[in-house]
C-alpha positions as CSV (number, residue, x, y, z in Angstrom):
1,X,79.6,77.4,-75.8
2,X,81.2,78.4,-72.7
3,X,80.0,81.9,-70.3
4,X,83.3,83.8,-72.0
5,X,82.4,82.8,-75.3
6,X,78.7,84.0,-74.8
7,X,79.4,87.3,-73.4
8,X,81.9,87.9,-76.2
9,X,79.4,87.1,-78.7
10,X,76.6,89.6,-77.0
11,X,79.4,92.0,-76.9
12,X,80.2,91.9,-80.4
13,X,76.4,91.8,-81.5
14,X,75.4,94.7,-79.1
15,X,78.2,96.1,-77.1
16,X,78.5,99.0,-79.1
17,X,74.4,100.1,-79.5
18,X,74.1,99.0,-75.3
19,X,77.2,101.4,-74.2
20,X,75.8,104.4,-76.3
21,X,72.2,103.6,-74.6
22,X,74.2,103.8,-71.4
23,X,73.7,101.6,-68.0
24,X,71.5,102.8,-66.6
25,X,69.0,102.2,-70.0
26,X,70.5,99.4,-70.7
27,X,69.7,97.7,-67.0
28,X,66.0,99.0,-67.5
29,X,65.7,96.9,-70.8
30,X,67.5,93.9,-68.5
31,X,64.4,94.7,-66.1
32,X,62.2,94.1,-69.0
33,X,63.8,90.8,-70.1
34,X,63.1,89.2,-66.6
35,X,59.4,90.4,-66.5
36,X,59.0,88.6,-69.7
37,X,60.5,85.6,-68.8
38,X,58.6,85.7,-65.3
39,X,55.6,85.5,-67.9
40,X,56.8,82.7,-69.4
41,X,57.3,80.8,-66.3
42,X,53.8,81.1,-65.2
43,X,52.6,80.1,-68.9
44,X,55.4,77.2,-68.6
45,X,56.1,76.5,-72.2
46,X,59.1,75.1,-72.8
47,X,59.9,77.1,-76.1
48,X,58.7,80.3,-74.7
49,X,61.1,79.6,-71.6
50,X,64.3,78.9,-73.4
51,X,64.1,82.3,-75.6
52,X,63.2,84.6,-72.1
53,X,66.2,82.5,-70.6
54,X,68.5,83.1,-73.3
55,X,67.5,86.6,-73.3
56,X,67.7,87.6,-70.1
57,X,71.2,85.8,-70.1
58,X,72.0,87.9,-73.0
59,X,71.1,91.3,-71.6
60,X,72.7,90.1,-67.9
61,X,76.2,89.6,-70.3
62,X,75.8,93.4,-71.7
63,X,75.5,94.9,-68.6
64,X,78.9,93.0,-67.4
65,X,80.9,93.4,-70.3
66,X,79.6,97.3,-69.4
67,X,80.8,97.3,-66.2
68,X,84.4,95.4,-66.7
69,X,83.1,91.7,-65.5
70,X,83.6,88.6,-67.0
71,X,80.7,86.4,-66.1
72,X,82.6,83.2,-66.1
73,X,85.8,84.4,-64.0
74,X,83.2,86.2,-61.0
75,X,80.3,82.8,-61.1
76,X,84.0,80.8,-60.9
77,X,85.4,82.9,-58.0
78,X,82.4,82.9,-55.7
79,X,80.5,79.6,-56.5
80,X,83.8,76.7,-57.2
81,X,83.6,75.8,-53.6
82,X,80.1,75.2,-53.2
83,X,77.8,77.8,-51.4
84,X,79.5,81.0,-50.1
85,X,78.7,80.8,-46.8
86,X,79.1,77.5,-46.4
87,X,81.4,76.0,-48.9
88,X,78.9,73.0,-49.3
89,X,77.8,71.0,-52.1
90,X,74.4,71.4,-51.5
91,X,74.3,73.9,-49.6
92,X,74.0,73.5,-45.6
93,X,73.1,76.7,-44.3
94,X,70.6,77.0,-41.6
């Protein structure tokens, strides 16, 4: 599955119940997400990890298809040419 197809799946599952909750809700719920997979990643279980991942992913793709971003086209745009600053593949900033 590509990034578009993701976020046009989490915008069909939940677009509609996210918008009504509004931004700003929705974005605390996002907040939740990560402090759950921060859990996981200090209990480091590989199951665990994967469904905080994939969640967090999930609510990141809600709060873009709320504000008018497609995930795939902005990651493309800023990160195709290596690091922004530097345009290296790794990166070679100071």
């Amino acid at each position: 599955m590509q990034v578009r197809e993701f976020q046009t799946l989490i915008e069909r599952i939940y677009f509609q119940r996210d918008s009504a909750r509004g931004l700003h809700g929705t974005h605390m719920w996002f907040c939740e997400e990560v402090g759950e997979l921060t859990r996981a990643l200090r209990r480091n279980r590989k199951e665990e990890l994967e469904g905080e991942f994939a969640d967090v992913f999930a609510w990141l793709s809600t709060l873009a298809s709320m504000s008018g971003i497609d995930l795939e086209a902005a990651a493309r745009k800023k990160y195709e040419l290596g690091c922004p600053r530097c345009k290296a593949t790794p990166c070679a900033c100071p």
